[in-house]
N, CA, C and O atoms as a DFTB+ gen file, in Angstrom:
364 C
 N C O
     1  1     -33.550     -19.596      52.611
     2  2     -33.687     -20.719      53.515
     3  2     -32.337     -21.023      54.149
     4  3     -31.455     -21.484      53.425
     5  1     -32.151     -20.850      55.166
     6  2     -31.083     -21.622      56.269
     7  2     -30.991     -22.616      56.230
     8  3     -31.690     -23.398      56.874
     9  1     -29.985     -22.958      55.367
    10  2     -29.696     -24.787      55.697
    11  2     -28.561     -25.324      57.437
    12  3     -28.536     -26.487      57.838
    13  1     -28.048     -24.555      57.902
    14  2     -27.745     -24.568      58.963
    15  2     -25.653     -24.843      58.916
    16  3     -24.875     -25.705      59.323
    17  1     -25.555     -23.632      58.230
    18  2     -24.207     -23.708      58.141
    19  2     -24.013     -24.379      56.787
    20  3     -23.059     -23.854      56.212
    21  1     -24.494     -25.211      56.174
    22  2     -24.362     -26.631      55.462
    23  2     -24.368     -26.094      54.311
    24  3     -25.482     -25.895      53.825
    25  1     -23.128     -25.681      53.492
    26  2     -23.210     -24.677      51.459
    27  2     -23.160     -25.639      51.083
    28  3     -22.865     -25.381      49.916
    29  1     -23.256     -27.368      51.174
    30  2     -23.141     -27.851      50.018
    31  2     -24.824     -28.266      49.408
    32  3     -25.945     -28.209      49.915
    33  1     -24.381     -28.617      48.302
    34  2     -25.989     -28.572      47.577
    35  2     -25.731     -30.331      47.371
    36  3     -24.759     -31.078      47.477
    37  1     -26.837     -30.453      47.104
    38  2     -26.971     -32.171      47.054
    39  2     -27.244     -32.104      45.369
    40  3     -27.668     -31.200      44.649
    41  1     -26.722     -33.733      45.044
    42  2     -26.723     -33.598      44.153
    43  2     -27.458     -34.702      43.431
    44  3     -27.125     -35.848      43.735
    45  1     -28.495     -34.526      42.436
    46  2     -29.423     -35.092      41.584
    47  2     -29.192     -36.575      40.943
    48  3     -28.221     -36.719      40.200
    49  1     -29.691     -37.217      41.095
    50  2     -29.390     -38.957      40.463
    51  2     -29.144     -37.994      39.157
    52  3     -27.969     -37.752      38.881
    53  1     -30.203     -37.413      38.316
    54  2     -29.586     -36.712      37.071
    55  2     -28.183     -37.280      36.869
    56  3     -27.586     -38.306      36.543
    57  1     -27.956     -35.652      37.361
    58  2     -26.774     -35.417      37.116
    59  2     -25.480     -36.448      37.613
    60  3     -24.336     -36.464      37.157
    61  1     -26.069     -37.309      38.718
    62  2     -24.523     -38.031      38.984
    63  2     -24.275     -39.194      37.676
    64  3     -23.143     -39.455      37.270
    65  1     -25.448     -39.789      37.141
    66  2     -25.312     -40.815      36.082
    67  2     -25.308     -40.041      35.271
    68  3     -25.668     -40.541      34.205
    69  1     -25.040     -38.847      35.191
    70  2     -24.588     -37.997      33.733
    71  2     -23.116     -37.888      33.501
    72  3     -22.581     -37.980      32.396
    73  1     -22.446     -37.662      34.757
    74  2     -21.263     -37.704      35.496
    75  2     -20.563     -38.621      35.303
    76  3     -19.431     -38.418      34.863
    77  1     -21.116     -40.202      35.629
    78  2     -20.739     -41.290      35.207
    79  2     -20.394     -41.727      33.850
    80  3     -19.399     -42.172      33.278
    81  1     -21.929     -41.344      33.481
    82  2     -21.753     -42.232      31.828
    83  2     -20.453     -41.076      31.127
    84  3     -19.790     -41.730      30.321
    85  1     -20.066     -39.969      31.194
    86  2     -19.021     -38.902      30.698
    87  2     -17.664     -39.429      31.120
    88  3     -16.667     -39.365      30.400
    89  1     -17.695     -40.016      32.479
    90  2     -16.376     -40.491      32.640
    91  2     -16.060     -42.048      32.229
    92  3     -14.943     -42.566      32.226
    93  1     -17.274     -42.658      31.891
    94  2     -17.135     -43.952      31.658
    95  2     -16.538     -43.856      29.768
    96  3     -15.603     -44.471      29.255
    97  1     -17.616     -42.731      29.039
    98  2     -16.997     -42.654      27.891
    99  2     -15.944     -42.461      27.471
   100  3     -15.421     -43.026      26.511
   101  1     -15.343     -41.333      28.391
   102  2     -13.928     -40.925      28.123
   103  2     -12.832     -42.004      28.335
   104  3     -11.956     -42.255      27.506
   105  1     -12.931     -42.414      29.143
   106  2     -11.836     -43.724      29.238
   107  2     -12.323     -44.656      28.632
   108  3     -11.580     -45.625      28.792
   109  1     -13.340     -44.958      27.892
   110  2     -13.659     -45.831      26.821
   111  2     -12.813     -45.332      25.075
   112  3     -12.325     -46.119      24.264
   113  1     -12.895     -43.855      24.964
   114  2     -12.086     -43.450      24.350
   115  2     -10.678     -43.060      24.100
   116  3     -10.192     -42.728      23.018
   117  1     -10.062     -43.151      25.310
   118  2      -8.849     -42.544      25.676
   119  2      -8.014     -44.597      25.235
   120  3      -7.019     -44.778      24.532
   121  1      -8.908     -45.811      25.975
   122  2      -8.210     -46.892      25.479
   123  2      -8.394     -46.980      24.070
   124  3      -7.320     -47.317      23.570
   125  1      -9.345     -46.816      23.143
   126  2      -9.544     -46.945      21.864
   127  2      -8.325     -46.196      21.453
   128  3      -7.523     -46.830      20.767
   129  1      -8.046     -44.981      21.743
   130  2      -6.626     -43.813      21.103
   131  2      -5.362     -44.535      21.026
   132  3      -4.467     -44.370      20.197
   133  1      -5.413     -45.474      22.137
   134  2      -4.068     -46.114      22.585
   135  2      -3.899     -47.154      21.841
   136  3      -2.789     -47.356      21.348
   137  1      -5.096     -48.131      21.579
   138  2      -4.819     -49.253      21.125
   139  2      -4.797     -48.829      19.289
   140  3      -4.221     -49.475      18.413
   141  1      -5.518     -47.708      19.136
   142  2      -4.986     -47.568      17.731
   143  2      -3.412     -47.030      17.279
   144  3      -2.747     -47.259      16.268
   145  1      -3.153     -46.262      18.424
   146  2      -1.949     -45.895      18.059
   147  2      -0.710     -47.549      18.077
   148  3       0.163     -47.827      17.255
   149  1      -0.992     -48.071      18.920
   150  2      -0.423     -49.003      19.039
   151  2      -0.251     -50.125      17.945
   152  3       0.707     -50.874      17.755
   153  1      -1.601     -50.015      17.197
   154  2      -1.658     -50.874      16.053
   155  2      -1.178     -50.576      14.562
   156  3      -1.257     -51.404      13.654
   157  1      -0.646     -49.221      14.423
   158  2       0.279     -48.109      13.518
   159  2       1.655     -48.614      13.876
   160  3       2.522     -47.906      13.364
   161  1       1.940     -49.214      14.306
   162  2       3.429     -50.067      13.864
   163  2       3.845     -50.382      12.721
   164  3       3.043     -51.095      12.117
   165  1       5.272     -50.014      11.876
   166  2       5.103     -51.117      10.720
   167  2       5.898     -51.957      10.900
   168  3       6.720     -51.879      11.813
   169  1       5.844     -52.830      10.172
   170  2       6.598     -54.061      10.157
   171  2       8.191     -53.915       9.833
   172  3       8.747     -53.108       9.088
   173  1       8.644     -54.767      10.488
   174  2      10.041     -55.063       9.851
   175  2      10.579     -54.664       8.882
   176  3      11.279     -53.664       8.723
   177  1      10.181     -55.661       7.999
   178  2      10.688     -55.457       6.610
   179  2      10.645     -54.216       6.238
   180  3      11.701     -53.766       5.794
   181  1       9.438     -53.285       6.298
   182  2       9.277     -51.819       6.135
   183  2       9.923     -51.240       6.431
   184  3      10.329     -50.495       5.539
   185  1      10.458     -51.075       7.571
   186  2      11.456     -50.315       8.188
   187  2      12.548     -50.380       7.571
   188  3      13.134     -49.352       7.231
   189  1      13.133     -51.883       7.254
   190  2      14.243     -52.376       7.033
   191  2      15.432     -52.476       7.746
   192  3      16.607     -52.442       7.379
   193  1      14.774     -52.640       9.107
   194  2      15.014     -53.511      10.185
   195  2      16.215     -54.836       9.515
   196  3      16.185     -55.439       8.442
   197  1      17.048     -54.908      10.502
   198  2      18.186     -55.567      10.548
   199  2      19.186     -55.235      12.450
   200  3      19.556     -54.360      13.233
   201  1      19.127     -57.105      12.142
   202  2      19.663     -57.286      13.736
   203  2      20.966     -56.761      14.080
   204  3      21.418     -57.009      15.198
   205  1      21.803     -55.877      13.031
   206  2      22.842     -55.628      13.791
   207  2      23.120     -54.324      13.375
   208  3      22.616     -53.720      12.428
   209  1      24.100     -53.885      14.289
   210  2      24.084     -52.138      13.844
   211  2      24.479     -51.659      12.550
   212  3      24.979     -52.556      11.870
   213  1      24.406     -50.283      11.856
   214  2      25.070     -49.443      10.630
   215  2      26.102     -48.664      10.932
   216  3      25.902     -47.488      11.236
   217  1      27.343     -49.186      10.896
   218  2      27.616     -48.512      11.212
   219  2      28.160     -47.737      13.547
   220  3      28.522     -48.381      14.532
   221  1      28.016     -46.908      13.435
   222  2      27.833     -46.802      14.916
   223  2      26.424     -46.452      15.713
   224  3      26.140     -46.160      16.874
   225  1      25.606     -46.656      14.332
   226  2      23.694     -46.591      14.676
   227  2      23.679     -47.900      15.159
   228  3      24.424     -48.783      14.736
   229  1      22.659     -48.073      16.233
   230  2      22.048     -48.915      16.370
   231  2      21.021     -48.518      17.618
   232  3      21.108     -47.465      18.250
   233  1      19.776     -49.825      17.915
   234  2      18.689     -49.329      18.593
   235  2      18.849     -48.743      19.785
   236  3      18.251     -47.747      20.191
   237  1      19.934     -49.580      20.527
   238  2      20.134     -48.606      22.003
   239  2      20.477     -47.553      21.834
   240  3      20.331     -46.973      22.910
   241  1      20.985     -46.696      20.900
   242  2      21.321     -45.591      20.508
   243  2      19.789     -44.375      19.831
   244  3      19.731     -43.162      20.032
   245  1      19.069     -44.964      19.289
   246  2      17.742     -44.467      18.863
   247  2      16.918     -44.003      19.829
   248  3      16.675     -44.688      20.822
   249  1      16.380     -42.753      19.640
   250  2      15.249     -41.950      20.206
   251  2      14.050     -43.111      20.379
   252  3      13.374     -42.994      21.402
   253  1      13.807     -43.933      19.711
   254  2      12.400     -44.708      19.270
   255  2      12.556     -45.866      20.348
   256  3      11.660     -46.343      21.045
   257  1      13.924     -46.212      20.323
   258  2      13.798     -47.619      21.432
   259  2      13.457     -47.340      22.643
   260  3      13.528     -46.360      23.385
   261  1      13.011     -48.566      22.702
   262  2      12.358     -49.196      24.161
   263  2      12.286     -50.021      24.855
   264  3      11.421     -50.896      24.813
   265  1      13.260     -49.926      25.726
   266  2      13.996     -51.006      26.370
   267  2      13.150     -52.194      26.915
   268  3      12.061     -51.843      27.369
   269  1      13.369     -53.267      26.956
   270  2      14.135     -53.842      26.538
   271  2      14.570     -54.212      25.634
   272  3      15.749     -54.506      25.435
   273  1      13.234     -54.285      24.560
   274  2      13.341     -55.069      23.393
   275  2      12.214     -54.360      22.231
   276  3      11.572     -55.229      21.641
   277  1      11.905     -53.029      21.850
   278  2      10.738     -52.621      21.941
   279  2      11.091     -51.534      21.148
   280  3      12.177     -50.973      21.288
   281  1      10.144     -51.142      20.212
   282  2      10.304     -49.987      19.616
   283  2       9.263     -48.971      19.367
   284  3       8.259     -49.530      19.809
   285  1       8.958     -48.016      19.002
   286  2       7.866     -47.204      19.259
   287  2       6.730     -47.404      17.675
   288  3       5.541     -47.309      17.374
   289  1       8.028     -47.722      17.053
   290  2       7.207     -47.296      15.454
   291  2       7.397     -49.044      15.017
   292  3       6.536     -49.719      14.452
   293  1       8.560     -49.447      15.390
   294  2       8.224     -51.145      14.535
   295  2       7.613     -52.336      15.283
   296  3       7.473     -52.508      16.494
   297  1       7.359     -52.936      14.478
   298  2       6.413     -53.883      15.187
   299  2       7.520     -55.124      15.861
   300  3       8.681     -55.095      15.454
   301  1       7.166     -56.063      16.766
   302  2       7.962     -57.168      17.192
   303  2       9.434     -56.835      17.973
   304  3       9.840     -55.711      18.270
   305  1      10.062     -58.019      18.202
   306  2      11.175     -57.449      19.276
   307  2      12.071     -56.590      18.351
   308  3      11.830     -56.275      17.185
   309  1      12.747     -56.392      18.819
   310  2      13.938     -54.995      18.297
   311  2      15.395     -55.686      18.998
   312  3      15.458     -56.157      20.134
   313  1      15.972     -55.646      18.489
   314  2      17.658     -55.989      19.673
   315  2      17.974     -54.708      19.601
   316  3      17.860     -53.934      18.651
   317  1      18.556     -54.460      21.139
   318  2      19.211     -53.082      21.172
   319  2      20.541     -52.968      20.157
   320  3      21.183     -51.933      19.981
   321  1      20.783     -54.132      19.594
   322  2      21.969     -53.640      18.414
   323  2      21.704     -53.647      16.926
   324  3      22.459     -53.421      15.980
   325  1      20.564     -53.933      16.973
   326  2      19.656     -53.501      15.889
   327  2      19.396     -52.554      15.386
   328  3      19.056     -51.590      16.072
   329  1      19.463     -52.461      13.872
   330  2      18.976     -50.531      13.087
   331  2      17.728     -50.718      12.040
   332  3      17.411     -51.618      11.262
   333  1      17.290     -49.724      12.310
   334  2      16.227     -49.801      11.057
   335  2      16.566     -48.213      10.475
   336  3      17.457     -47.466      10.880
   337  1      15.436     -47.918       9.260
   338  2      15.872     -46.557       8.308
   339  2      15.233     -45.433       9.137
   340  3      15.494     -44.234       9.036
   341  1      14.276     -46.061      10.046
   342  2      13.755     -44.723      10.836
   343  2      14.614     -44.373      12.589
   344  3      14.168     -43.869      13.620
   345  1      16.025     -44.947      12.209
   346  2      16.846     -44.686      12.961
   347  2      16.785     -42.879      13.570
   348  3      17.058     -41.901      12.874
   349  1      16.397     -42.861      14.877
   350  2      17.218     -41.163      15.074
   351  2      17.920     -40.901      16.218
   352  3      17.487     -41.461      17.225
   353  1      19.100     -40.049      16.370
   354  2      20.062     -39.965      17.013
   355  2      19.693     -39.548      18.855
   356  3      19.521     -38.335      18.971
   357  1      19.595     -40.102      19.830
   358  2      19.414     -39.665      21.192
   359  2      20.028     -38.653      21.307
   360  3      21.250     -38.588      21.173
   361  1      19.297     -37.712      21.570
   362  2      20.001     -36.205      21.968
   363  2      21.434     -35.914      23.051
   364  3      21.834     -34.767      23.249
């Protein structure tokens, strides 16, 4: 059958709300990944977190910080002159 130049194929309610609900799940899952990772923080004390540096360690110096005030693995603000034990050295 000659559709008249025209290769594209049309496409099925099916399949487009199949389409949908797949992309609606995935970013339903992709925020769940985030907010769990996010909630794997530990606390302070755990860390053993302390507001001022060890030494010539401290957070602005750490792989983990995050500026401004922010850290990847501890929970709550961080001062960039702050150290904790999961201190690691910026390359």
């Amino acid at each position: 059958m000659n559709n008249g130049g025209n290769d594209c194929q049309r496409i099925s309610r099916r399949v487009a709300l199949s389409g949908a609900a797949l992309a609606l799940g995935t970013a339903a899952i992709a925020t769940a990944v985030s907010q769990a990772a996010a909630q794997q923080k530990i606390s302070q004390a755990d860390a053993k977190y302390q507001g001022t540096p060890k030494g010539d360690q401290h957070c602005d110096g750490c792989l983990n910080f995050q500026p401004p005030n922010a850290c990847k693995f501890v929970q709550g603000d961080v001062s960039p002159s702050g150290w904790c034990q999961l201190f690691t050295p910026k390359s």
